[in-house]
C-alpha positions as a Markdown table, in Angstrom:
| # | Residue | x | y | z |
|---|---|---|---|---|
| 1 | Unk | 0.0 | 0.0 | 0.0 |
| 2 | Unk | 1.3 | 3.3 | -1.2 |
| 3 | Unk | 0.6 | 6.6 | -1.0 |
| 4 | Unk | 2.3 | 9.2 | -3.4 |
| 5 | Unk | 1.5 | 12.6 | -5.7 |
| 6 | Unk | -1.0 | 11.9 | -8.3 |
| 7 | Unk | -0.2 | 12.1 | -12.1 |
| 8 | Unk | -2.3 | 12.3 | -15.2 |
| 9 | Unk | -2.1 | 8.9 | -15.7 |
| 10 | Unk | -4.1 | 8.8 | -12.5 |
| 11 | Unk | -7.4 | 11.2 | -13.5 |
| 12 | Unk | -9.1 | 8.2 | -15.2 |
| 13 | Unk | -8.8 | 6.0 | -11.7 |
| 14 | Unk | -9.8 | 9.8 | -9.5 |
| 15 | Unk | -12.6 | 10.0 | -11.7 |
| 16 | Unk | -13.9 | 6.4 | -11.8 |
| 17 | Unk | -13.6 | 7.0 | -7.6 |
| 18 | Unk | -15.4 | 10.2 | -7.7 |
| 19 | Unk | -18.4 | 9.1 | -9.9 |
| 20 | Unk | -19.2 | 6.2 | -7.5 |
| 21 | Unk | -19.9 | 8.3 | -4.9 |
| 22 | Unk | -22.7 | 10.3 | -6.8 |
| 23 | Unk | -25.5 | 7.9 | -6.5 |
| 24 | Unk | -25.6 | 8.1 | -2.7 |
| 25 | Unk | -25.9 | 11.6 | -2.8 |
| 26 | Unk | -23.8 | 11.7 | 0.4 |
| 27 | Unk | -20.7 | 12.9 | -0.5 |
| 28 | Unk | -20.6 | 15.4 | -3.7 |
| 29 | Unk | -23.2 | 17.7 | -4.5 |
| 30 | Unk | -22.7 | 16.5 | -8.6 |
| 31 | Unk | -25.4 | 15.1 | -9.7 |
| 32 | Unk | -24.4 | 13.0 | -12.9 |
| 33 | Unk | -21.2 | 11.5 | -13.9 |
| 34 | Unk | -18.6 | 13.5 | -14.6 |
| 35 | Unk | -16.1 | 12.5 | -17.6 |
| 36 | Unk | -12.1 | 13.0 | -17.2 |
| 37 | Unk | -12.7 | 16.0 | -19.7 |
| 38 | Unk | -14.5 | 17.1 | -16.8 |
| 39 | Unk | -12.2 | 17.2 | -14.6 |
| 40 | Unk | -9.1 | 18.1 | -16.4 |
| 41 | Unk | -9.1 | 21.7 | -15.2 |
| 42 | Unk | -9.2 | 20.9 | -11.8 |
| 43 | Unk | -6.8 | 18.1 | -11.9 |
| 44 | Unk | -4.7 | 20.7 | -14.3 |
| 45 | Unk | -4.7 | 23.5 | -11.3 |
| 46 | Unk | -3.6 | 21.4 | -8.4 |
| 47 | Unk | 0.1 | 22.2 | -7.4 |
| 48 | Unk | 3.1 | 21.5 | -5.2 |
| 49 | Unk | 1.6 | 23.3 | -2.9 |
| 50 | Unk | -2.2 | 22.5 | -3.5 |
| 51 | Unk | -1.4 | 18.4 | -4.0 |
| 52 | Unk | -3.2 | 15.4 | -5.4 |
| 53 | Unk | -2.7 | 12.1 | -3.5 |
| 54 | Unk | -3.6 | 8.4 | -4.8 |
| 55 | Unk | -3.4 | 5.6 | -2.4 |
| 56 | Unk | -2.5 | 2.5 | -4.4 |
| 57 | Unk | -3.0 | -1.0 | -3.4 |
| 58 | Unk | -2.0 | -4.0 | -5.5 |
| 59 | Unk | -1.0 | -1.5 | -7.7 |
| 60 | Unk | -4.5 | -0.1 | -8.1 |
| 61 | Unk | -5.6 | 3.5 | -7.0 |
| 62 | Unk | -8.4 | 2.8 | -4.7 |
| 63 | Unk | -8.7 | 6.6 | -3.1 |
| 64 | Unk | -7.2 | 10.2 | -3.1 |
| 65 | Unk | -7.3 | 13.0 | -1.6 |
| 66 | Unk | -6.7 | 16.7 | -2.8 |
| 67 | Unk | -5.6 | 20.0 | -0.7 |
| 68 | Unk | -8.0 | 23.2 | -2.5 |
| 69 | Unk | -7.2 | 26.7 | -1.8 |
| 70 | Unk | -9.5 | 28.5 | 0.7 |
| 71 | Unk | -11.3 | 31.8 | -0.8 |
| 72 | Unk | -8.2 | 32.7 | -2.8 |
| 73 | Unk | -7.4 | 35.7 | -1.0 |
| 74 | Unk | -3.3 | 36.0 | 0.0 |
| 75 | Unk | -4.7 | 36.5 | 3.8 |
| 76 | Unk | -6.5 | 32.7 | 3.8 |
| 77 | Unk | -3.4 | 31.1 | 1.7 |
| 78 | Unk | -2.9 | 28.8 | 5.2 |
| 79 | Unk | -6.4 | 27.7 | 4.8 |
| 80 | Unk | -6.9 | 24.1 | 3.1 |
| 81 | Unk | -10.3 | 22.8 | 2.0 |
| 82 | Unk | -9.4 | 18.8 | 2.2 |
| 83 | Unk | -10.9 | 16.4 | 0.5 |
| 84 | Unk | -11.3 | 12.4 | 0.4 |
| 85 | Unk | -12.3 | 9.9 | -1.4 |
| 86 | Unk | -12.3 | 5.8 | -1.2 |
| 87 | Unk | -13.8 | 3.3 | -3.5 |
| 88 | Unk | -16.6 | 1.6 | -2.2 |
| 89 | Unk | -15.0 | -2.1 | -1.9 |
| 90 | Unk | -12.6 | -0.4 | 0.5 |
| 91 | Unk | -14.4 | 2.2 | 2.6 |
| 92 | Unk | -15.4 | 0.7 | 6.1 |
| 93 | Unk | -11.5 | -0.6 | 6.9 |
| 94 | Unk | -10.0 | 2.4 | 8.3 |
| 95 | Unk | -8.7 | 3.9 | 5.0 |
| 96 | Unk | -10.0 | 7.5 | 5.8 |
| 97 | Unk | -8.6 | 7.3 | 9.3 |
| 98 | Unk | -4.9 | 6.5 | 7.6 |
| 99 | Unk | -5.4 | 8.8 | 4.4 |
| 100 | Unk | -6.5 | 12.1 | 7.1 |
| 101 | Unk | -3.6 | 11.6 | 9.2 |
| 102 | Unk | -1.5 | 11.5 | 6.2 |
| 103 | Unk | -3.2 | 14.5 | 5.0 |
| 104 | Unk | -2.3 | 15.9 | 8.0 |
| 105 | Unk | 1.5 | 15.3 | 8.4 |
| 106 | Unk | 2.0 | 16.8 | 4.9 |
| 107 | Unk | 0.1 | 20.0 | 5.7 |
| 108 | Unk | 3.2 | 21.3 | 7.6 |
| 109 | Unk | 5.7 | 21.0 | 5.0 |
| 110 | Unk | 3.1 | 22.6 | 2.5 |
| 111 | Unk | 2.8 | 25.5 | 4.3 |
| 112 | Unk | -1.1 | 24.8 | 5.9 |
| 113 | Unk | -2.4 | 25.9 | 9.6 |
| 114 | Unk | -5.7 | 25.3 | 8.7 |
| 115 | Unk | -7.8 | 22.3 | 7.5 |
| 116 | Unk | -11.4 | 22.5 | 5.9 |
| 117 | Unk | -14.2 | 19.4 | 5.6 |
| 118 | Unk | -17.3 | 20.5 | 3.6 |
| 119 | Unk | -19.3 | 17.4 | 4.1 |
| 120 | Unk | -23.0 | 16.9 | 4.0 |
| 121 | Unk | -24.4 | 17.1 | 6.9 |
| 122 | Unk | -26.0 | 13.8 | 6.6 |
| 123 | Unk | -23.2 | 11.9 | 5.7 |
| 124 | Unk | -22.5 | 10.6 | 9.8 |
| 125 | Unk | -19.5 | 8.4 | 8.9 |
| 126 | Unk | -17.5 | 10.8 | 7.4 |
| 127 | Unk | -18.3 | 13.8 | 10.2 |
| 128 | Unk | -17.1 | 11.1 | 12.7 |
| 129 | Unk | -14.4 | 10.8 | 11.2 |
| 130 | Unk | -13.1 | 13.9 | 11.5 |
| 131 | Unk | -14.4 | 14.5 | 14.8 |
| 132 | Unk | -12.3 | 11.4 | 15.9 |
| 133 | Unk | -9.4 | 14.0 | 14.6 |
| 134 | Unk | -10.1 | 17.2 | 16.7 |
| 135 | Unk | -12.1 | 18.9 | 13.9 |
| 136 | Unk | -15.1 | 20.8 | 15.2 |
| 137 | Unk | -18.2 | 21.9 | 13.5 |
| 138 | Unk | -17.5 | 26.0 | 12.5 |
| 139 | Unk | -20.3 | 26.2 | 10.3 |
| 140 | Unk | -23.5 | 25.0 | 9.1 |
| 141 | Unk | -25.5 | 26.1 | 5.9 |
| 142 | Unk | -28.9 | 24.4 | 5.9 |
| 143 | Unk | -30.7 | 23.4 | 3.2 |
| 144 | Unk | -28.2 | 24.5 | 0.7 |
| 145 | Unk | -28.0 | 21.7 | -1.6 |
| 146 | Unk | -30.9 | 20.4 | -3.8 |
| 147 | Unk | -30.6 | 17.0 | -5.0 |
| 148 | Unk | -33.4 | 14.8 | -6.5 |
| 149 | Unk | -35.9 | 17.1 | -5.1 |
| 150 | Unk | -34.6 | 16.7 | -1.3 |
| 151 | Unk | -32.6 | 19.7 | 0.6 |
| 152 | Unk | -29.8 | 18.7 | 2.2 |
| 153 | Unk | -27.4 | 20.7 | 4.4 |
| 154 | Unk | -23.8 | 21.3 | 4.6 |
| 155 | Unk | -21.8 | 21.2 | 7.0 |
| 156 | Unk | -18.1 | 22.9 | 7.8 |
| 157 | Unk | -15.6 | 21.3 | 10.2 |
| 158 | Unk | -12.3 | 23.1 | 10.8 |
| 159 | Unk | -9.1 | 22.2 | 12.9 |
| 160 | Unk | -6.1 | 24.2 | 13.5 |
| 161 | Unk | -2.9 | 22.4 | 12.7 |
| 162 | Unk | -0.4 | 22.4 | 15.7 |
């Protein structure tokens, strides 16, 4: 098991990841498949300093994770939106835990005092997870997202990094 920077021979596997999780309508407020097209541009503006991680197993990407600027204003550049994603075959084993502590540890070399999780706020696993982290709820914006006709709200947990 490996985890290392992302490449563009990568996207296709982030992608394939990614559109699995829209049919739950628990983790991304997409509401149809996206193609790699799609996401070229934002795989395309991730940087040394704004990474892309795969986690590979067997040789296989079966999650990643991605730092995104917060606001884009020079004052929030410490600020770190994080996200993470796991196939479904391998969510439930403790992946998150390991791929958010990771996430973690490489925030200080890049530079980050503060992590981000938007997350829905009926998506319980995931807030737990964080919580089990230190990361307190900051913000809540109800009702926000409309998805098959049902109004879901979002939820923001922050942390500051030591």
């Amino acid at each position: 098991m490996t985890i290392r920077l992302a490449n563009s021979n990568d996207l296709a596997a982030i992608v394939a990841i990614y559109n699995e999780t829209i049919a739950s309508r628990m983790v991304t407020a997409d509401t149809e498949q996206v193609s790699i097209a799609d996401k070229q541009s934002w795989f395309n503006s991730h940087t040394k300093q704004r990474p892309i991680y795969v986690y590979e197993q067997d040789s296989k990407v079966i999650a990643w994770l991605s730092y995104k600027s917060f606001y884009g204003r020079p004052a929030y550049d410490a600020t770190v939106e994080i996200s993470i994603y796991i196939t479904a075959f391998a969510q439930g084993q403790g992946l998150g835990k390991h791929l958010l502590a990771f996430a973690q540890e490489q925030a200080k070399p890049l530079n980050i005092k503060v992590l981000l999780a938007f997350i829905f706020s009926h998506n319980i696993p995931s807030i737990k997870l964080f919580e089990r982290f230190g990361y307190q709820q900051w913000g809540n914006l109800p009702n926000v997202a409309i998805l098959d006709d049902n109004h879901y709200s979002l939820t923001i947990l922050g942390k500051h990094l030591g």
